[in-house]
N, C-alpha and C positions, 0 to 999 in steps of 0.2 A: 413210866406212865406218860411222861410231859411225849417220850418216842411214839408212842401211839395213837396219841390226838395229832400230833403230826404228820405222822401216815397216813390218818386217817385225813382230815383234809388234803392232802395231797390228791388222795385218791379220788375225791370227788370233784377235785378244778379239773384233772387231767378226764374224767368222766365229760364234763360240760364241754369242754376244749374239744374232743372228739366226737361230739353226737352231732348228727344230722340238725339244718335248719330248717324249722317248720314250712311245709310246702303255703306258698304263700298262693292267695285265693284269684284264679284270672279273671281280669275283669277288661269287658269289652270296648275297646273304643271305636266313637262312631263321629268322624268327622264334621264337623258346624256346615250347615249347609248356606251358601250364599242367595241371596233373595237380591234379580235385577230390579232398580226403578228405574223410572224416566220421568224429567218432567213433563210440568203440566201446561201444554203451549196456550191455554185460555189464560191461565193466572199470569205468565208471564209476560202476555202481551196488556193484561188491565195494570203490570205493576209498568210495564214500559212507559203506560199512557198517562201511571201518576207521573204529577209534578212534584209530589214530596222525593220521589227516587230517578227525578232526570237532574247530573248533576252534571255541569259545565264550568270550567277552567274559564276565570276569570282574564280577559284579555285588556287592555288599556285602549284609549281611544289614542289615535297618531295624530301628535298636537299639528297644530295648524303654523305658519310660517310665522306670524306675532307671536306664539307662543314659543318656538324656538328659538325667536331673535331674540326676545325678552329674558331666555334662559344663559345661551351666550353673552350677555351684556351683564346680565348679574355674574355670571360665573368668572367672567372678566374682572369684575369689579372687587370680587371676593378673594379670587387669586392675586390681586393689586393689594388692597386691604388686609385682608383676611379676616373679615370680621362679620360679622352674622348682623353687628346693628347696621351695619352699608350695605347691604342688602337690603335692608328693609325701609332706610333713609333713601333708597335713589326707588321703590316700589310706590315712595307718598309723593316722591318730585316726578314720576312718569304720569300717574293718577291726574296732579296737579296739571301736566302739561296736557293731558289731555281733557280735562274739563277747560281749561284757558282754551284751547283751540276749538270746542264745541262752543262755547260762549261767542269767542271770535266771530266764527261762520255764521250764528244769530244774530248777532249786530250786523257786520254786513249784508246779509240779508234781510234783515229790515229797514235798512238804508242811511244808519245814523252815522254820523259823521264821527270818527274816531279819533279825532285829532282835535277835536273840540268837545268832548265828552266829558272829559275829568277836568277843560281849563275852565275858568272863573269870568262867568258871562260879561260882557263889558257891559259900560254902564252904557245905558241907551237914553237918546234924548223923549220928550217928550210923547205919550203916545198919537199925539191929531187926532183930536174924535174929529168924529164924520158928522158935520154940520155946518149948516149955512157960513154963518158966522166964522167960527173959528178957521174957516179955508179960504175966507177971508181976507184975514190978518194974521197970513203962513207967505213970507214972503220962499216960495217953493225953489228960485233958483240958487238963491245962498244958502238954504238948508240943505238942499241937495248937496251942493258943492261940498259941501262943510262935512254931510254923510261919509260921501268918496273919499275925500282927504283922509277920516279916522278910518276908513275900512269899514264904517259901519251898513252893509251890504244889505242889512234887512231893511234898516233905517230908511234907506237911499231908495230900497223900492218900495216903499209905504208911501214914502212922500211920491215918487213917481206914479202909483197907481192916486193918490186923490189928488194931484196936479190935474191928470187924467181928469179925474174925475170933475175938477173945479170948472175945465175946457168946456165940457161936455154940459155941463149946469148954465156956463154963460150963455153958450148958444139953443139954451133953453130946450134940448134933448129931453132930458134928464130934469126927478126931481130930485134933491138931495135931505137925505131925513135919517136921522139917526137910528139903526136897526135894520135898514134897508140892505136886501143881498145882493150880492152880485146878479146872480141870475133873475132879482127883479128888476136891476139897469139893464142887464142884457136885453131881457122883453122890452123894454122901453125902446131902447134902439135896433129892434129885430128890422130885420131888411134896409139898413143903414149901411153906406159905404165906410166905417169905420168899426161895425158890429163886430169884423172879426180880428181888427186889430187891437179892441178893449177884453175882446173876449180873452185873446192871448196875454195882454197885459194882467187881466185877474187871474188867470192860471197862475201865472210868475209869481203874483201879489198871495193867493191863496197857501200855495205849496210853502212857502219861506214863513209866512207868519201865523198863520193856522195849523200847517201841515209840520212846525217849528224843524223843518230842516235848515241846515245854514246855507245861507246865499252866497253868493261869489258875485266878482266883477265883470264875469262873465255875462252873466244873468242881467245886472245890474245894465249894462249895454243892450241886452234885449228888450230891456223896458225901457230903456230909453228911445231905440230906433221905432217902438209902435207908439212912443207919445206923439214924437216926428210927425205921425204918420194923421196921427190923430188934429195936432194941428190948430192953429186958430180959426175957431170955429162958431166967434161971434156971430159972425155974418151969415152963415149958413141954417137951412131950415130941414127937417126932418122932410 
């Protein structure tokens, strides 16, 4: 019995094993078709003209000769050093030199004496008010003297312009009054043959003591050669 279910399977693998395989069903193929485009030369001239889509490589500006020097002098000083805070110590001491040197150039330019700036003003004699009286009882030639001697150059022509001055009052030019300008003695003695030797005398006198520039001995001999000039002038009448 077991021989005959045997066979009998047998018979139907070898049945399958030899039959024909189902004719398979044809089926058409139809190749994808390609579709040309082109762009669209309006749109890509409006994207050309945006700014959000122009895009440009950023380029460096080519530093200028200070800023090259200033790079070599650090780089100098760093390869000396090696140190990042000396770079930045010698960045406050260029800074510094160049404010010192713009300050410089403003003080020479406005004409103040730099060599008497930071010293400690000497002590000055008395100031001479301008009045009868006290020009007086100014003995002018020992005061002078005594000015020159200390250097005191402002001194020396204050007293030389109201020596000046005292000449000019004896020989009854001039009124002398406390408050009184320069330029209202000058009208006094307008068309005087001395007019323009006191005129220069008060320039000198002006400049040093109003104008607080420092005088020299230089100047100091200026004022003296137009007192010269100016003279004893008792005797003489307007």
């Amino acid at each position: 019995m077991r021989k005959h279910i045997k066979l009998f399977f047998l018979l139907i693998t070898l049945q399958f094993a030899f039959a024909s395989p189902p004719a398979l069903a044809t089926v058409a193929y139809q190749a994808p078709q390609t579709e040309l485009r082109s762009f669209d030369t309006e749109k890509l001239n409006e994207y050309r003209a945006d700014k959000r889509f122009q895009y440009e490589v950023y380029k460096a500006k080519p530093k200028g000769f200070l800023a090259r020097l200033w790079d070599r002098i650090v780089g100098w000083f760093n390869g000396l050093f090696g140190s990042a805070i000396t770079s930045g110590i010698i960045e406050i001491l260029f800074y510094a030199l160049l404010i010192g040197a713009f300050v410089f150039f403003i003080v020479k330019l406005s004409g103040i004496q730099t060599n008497t700036l930071f010293k400690k003003a000497k002590s000055e004699v008395k100031p001479y008010q301008v009045d009868e009286e006290t020009l007086n009882d100014i003995d002018f030639e020992t005061e002078i003297q005594q000015a020159i001697s200390q250097s005191q150059w402002r001194i020396a022509l204050r007293l030389t312009y109201l020596y000046a001055l005292k000449r000019i009052s004896d020989a009854n030019l001039i009124a002398i009054r406390k408050g009184k300008t320069n330029h209202e003695y000058l009208y006094e003695l307008s068309g005087h043959t001395i007019e323009k030797d006191f005129a220069s005398l008060s320039f000198l006198f002006d400049y040093t003591w109003y104008g607080h520039f420092e005088a020299s001995e230089t100047m100091v001999e200026k004022a003296r050669t137009h007192l010269e000039s100016i003279g004893n002038l008792k005797s003489l009448k307007k």
